[in-house]
N, C-alpha and C positions, 0 to 999 in steps of 0.2 A: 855703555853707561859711563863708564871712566872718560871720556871726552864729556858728560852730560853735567857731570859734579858743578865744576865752577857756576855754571847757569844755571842750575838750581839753587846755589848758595846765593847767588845775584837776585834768583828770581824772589826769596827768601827777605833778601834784605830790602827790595821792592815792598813787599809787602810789610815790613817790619816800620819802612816811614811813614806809608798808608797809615797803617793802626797807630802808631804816633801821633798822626791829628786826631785821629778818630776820638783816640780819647783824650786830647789837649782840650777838646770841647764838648768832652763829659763831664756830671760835677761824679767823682766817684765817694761812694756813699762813707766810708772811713776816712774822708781829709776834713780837719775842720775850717771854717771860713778864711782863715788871717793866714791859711797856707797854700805855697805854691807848688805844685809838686809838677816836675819837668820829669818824661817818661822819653829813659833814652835806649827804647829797645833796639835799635840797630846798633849802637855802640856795645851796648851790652851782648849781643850776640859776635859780633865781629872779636869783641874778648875773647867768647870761645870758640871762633874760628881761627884764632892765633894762640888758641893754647891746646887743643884738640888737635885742628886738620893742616894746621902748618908744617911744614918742615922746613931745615936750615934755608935752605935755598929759592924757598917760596917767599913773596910778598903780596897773596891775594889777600889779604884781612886791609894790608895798609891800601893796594891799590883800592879796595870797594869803597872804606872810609874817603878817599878823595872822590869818589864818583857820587857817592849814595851821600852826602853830609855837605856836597855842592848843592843835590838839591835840598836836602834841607834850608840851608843859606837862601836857595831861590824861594821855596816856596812858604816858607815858615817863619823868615828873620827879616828884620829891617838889612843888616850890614854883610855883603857877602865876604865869604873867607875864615870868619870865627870859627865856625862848625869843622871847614876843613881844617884848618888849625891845629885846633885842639884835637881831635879825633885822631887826625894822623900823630902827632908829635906823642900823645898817650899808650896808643897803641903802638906805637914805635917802641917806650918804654917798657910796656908788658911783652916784648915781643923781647926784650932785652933780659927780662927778668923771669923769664919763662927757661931760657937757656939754665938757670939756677934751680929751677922749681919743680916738681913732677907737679903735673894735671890730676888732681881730686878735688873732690867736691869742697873740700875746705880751701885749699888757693885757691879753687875756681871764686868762690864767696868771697874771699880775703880781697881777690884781685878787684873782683866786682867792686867790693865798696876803695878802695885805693885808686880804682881808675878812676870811676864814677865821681869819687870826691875830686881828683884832680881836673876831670873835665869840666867839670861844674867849676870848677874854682876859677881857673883860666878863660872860663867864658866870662864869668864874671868880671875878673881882674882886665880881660880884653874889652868890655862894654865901660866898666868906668875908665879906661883909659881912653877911647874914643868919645865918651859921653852919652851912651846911648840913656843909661838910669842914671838915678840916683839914689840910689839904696844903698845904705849905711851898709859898715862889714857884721853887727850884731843882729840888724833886722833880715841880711840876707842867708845870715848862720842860722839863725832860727828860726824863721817862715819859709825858706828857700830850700838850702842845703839838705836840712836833716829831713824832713820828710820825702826829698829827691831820692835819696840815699837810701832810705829805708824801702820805699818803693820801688825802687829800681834792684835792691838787692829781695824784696819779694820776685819780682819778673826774671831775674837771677836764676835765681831758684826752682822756678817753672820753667826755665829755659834750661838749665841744666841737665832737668829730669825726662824734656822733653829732647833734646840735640847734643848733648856729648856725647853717647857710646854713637851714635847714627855719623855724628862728624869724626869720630875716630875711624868707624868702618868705612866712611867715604875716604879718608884720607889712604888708609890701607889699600883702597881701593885705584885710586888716582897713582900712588907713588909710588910701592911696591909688589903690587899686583900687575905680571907682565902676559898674564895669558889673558887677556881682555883688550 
């Protein structure tokens, strides 16, 4: 099982881009029309893979973000590279800031919406500097952002409930468990 860990977390975040589309082209029943709500469950999980199942010396949260947020790039965006980008450079930060921080459900939340808003923000900031929109910084603050944020720190929150104590015991399981 402890060689199994990482391909599960992989396999995991496979499905986490899946469901990404799946519901990028659902209308969900709580968003109203003028809003766009971008659902970043594989970033938000990879959070708690780098505040749960990391340890010093590991860098699987950042390597998945380069593999799993390429394909996003491929199959989701017009321009590739933003997604890796931002995803790595973010979680690079939480990964920074996590050394300061204990793991509970309040920084887990804290972080969520801090990552979450920086990613979103830097995607942004990176499309209007190549050109992709044009969407104003007040139309994208408030048709964009805040309901991104809010819904992503709901999925947060279900992800929480559902994969921190599981990626803690995985972690215990890979790194300091030597009879397996």
């Amino acid at each position: 099982m402890k060689r199994m860990i990482p391909y599960l977390i992989a396999l995991i975040c496979f499905v986490l881009v899946i469901l990404e589309g799946i519901v990028s082209l659902t209308n969900l029943p709580f968003v109203k029309e003028d809003w766009l709500v971008v659902s970043h469950f594989l970033f938000v999980f990879l959070i708690f893979v780098t505040m749960f199942f990391e340890k010093e010396h590991t860098f699987y949260a950042i390597a998945l973000a380069i593999v799993f947020s390429f394909i996003i790039d491929i199959i989701y965006t017009d321009v590739i590279g933003v997604y890796v980008f931002a995803y790595t450079v973010i979680l690079y930060g939480v990964r920074i800031l996590m050394k300061m921080l204990q793991s509970n459900i309040i920084i887990a939340l804290l972080m969520t919406v801090i990552a979450v808003s920086a990613t979103d923000i830097l995607i942004f900031f990176l499309y209007n500097i190549i050109q992709v929109h044009d969407l104003s910084w007040h139309e994208y603050w408030r048709y964009r952002l805040m309901p991104t944020i809010l819904w992503n720190v709901i999925t947060g929150a279900v992800m929480y409930a559902l994969l921190a104590k599981r990626l803690t015991v995985w972690s215990v399981m890979k790194f300091e468990r030597s009879d397996r």
